[in-house]
N, C-alpha and C positions, 0 to 999 in steps of 0.2 A: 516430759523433760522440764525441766527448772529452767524458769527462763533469766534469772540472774543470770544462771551457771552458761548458759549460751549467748546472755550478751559480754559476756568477760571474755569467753573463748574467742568469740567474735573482734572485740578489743586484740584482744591480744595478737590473732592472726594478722589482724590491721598492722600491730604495734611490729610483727616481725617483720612482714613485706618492706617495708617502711624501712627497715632496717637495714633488709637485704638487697632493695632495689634501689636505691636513693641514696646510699652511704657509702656504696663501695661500687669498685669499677667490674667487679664477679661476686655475684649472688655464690659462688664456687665458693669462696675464699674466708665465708662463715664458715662451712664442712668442714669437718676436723675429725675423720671416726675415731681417730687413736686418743685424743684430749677429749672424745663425750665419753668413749670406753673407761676411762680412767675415772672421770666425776660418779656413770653411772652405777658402776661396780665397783667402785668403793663406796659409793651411799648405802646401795644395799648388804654388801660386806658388813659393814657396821652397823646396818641395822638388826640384821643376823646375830651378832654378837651381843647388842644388846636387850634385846627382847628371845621370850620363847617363843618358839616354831610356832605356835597354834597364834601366838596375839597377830604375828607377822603374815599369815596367812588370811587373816583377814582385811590386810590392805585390800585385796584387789573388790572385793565387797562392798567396803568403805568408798570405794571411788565410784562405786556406781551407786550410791546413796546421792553422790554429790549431784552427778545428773539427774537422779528419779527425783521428781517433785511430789514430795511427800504431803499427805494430807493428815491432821492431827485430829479431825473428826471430832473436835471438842463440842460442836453444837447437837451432837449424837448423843455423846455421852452426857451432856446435861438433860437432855430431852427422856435417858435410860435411868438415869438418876432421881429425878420428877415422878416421872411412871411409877418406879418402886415405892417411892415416896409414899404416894399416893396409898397404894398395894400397901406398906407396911403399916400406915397412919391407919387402915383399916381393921388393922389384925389378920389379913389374908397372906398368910405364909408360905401357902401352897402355891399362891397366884406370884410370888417374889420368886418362888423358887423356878417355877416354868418359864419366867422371863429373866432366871441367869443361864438359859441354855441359848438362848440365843443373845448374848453377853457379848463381844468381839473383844473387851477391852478388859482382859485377864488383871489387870490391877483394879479395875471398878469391881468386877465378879468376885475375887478374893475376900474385899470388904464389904463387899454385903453377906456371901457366905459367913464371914465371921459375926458379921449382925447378926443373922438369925440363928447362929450358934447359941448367942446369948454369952459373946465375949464378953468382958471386963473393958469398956472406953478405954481405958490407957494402955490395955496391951493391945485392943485394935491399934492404937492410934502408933504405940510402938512395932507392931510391926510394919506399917504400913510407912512409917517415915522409915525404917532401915530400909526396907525395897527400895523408898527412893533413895536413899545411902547408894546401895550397891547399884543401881544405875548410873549414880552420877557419877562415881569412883569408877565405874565399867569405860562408861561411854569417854570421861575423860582422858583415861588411858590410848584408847583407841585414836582420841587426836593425840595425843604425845607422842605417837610414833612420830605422826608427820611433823610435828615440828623439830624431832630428834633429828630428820632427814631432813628438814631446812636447813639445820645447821651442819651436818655432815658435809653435804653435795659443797658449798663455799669453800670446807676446809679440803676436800678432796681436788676441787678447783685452783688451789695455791699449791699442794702439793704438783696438781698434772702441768702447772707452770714453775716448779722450781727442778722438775725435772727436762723440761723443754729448755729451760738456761742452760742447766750442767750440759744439754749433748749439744746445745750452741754451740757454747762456750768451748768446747773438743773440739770444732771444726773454725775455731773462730781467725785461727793462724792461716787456715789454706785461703781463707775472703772469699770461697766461692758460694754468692749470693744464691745456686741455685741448690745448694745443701740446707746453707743457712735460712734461708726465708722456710720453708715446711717445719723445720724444730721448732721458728719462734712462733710459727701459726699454732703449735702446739702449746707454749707458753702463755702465750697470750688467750688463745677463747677456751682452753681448760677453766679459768677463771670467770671468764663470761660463761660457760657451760653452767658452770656453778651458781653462779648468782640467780642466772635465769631461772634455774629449775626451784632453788629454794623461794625464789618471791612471786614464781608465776604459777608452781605447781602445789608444791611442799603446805608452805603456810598457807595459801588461801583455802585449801582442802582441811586444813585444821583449823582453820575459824568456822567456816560452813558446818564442821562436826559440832564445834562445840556452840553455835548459834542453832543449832538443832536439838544438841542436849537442852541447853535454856529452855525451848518451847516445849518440847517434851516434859521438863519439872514445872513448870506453870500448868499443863495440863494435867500433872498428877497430882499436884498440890490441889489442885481443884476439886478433882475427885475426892480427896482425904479433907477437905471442908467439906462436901456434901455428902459425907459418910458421915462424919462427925455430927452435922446438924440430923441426920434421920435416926441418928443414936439416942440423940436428945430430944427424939418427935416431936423435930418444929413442923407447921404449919406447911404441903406443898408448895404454895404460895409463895410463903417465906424463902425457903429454899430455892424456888426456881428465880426469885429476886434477885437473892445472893452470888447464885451461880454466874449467872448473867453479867454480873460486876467485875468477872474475873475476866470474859473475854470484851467488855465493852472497851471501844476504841477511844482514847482520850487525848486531845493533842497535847495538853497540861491538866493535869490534876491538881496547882494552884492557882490559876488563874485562866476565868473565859473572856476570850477579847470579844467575843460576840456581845456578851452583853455590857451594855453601859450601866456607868455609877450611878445613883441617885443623885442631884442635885441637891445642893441646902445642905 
């Protein structure tokens, strides 16, 4: 489990109790099924309309990405990247080849198969930046839904409150407070429905996507620099130097407060 993703949820349940015990005189009187039916089905109504069947089908996959805490196993893949290294600096082709079978990381496997093909550097190097193309155009897509459905759920939210006015506003002549109070409960948290779900649910599930894509193209790019340098038969050394730099942790890259200036 992601422990961001369960100290937010955590937050968050705080942040309802809070809401429901402490702000109103009936934790009841948030409950509205007919104003969350309205926000709910019609977000995904429209999301339906505008996505195909297949992209939208992978909502429910995408939400359990959020919880699982995913590992990027980058210090693996520099570790498989060194080895070949090594293996190819030798001229031992056979010994590269037996350690792409046990490969996990189909975009590292790809570019060395292409190495010992005896590809052309610039068409590895192009195909190997389109793949990250169509990942990053894939995976971006995949949060656009959700932020499609951020903004849905708010306008389905004004909609489930401008219809809780109109049947008010019908019963507004008879004054009976016990007609009138349920419509406007209806007007009113259709709106709250909506907001809540787009800034609690919606969008922070499309930032976690696409703060996941980021790590994922820092760890590809990585790999297509340490493909590139065994094209070039740098030194293992070299390479495992290089690699290294890509996941080394730096609090500033222009300036270290640890160390002091020279005096004079």
């Amino acid at each position: 489990m992601n422990p961001s993703t369960l100290i937010g949820m955590f937050a968050s349940i705080v942040l309802l109790v809070s809401v429901l015990f402490f702000t109103a005189e009936s934790p009841e009187s948030f409950l509205n099924l007919p104003g969350l039916a309205i926000v709910v089905t019609g977000t995904l109504a429209a999301t339906f309309i505008s996505y195909p069947l297949r992209e939208v089908l992978r909502v429910v996959r995408l939400v359990g990405v959020v919880f699982r805490r995913e590992n990027t196993y980058v210090r693996d893949d520099i570790k498989e990247l060194v080895d070949m290294s090594r293996l190819w600096f030798k001229g031992d082709v056979r010994a590269v080849e037996d350690a792409l079978q046990y490969t996990r990381n189909p975009f590292l496997r790809s570019g060395i198969q292409l190495v010992i093909a005896n590809t052309k550097e610039d068409e590895i190097f192009d195909m190997l930046r389109w793949r990250i193309a169509r990942l990053k155009a894939r995976e971006h897509a995949e949060a656009q839904i959700f932020r499609t459905m951020a903004t849905y759920a708010p306008a389905f939210g004004m909609i489930g409150t401008l219809v809780g006015l109109v049947n008010m506003l019908e019963v507004m002549d008879a004054g009976d407070l016990e007609v009138i109070g349920p419509r406007m409960a209806v007007a009113l948290l259709t709106t709250f429905y909506g907001i809540l779900l787009a800034n609690l649910i919606f969008k922070p599930i499309a930032v976690k996507l696409e703060r996941r894509t980021e790590e994922r193209l820092i760890t590809m790019n990585m790999v297509l620099e340490g493909i590139s340098l065994i094209t070039k038969r740098r030194l293992p050394s070299f390479i495992e130097e290089t690699l290294n730099s890509f996941v080394a942790n730096y609090h500033d890259e222009i300036r270290d407060p640890n160390v002091k200036p020279r005096k004079g």
